[in-house]
C-alpha positions as CSV (number, residue, x, y, z in Angstrom):
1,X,0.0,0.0,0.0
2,X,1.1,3.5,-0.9
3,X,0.9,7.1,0.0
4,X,-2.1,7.8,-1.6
5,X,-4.0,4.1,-1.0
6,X,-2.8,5.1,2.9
7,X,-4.0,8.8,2.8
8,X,-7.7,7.2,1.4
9,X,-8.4,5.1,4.0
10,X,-7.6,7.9,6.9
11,X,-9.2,10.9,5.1
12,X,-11.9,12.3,3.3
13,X,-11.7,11.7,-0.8
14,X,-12.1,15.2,-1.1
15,X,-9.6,16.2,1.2
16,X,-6.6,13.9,-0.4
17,X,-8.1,15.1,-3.8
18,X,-7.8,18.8,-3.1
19,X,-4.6,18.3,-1.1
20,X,-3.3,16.8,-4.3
21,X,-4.8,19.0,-6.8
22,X,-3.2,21.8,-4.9
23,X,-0.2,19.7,-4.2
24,X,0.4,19.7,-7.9
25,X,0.0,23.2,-9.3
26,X,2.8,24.2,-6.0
27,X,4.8,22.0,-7.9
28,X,4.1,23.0,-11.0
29,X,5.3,26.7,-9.7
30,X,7.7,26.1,-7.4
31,X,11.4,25.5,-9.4
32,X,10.1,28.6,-12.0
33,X,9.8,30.9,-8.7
34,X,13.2,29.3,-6.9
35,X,14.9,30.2,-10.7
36,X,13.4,34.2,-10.5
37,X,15.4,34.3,-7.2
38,X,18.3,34.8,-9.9
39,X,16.9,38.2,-11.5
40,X,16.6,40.8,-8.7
41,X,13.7,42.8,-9.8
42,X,11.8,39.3,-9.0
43,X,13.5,38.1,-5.7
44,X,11.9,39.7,-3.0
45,X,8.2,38.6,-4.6
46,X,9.5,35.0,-5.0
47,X,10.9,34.9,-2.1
48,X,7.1,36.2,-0.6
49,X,5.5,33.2,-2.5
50,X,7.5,30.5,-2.3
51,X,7.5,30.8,1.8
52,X,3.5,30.9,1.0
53,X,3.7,27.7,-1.0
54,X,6.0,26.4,1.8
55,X,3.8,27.1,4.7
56,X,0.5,25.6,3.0
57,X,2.4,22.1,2.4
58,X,3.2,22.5,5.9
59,X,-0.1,23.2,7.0
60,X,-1.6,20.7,4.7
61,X,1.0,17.4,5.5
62,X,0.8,18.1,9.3
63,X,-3.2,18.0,8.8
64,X,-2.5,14.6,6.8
65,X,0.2,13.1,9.2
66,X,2.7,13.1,6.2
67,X,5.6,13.5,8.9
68,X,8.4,13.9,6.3
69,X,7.1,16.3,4.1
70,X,6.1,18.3,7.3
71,X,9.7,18.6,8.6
72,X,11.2,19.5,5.6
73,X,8.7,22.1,4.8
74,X,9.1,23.5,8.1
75,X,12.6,23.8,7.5
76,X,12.5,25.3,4.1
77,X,10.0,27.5,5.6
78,X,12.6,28.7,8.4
79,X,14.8,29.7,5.7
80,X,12.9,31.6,3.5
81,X,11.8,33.6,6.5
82,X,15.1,34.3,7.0
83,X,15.6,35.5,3.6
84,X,12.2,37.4,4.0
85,X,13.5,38.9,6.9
86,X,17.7,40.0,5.3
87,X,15.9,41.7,2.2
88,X,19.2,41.4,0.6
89,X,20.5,39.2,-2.6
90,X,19.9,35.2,-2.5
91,X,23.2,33.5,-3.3
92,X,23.5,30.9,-5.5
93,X,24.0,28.1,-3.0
94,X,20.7,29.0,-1.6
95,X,19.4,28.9,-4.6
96,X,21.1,25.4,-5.6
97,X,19.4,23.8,-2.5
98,X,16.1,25.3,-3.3
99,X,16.1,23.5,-6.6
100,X,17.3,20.2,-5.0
101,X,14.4,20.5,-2.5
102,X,12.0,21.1,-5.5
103,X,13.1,17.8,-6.8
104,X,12.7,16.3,-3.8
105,X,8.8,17.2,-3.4
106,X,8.4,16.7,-7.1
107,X,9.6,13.0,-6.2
108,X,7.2,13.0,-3.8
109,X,4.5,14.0,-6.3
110,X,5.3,11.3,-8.3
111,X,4.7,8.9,-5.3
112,X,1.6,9.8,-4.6
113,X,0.6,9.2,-8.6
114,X,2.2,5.7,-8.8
115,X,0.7,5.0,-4.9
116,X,4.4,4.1,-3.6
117,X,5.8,5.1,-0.5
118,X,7.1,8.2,0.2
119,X,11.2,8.2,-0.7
120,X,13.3,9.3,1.9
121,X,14.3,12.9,2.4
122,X,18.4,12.7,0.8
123,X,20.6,13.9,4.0
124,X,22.4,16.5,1.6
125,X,18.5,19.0,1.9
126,X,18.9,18.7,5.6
127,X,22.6,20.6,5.2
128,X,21.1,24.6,5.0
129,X,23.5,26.5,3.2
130,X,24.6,29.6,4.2
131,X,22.4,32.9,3.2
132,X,24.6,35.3,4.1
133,X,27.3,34.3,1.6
């Protein structure tokens, strides 16, 4: 049994169905904003939305018990508040390990279409790289 065959039997249809329609256009968005990070005139409005998209996974996994996708958008969250909160250029490392952490939710996407289980977070996303570099 999978994510989404587990998610099923503890939750609503329409719950898991809007979590994942939702899910998927955040996805959809997410490496396009974590790229504009690049161009200055649209950092600091990237920066806005992608700790928005952040925070509803959050909300929505921790509402879902999806433990691992909780804890690493709560930690991506912590960092783009910190970016929110410097106003100042994103470096390029930063931006590197937002684009690895995209892959890694987009992998989770794909588990939830193929009803696997979830992978395992890859130890390098839990190394935060330095913003003020």
């Amino acid at each position: 049994m999978g994510i989404k065959s587990d998610l099923d039997a503890n939750f609503d249809f329409e719950i898991v169905d809007e979590f994942l329609d939702h899910y998927s256009i955040m996805i959809d968005s997410m490496e396009i904003m974590i790229i504009d990070l690049s161009k200055p005139s649209m950092q600091r409005r990237s920066v806005d939305e992608l700790f928005r998209v952040f925070h509803n996974i959050k909300s929505a996994s921790a509402y879902l018990n999806i433990e691992p996708m909780t804890r690493l958008s709560a930690l991506v969250e912590d960092e783009l508040e910190q970016l929110r909160k410097k106003n100042d250029f994103v470096n390029e490392e930063t931006i590197n390990w937002l684009l690895e952490i995209s892959d890694m939710f987009a992998t989770w996407h794909e588990n939830f279409q193929l009803d696997e289980k979830l992978s395992k977070v890859r130890f390098s996303l839990l190394k935060i790289p330095d913003i003020d570099k």
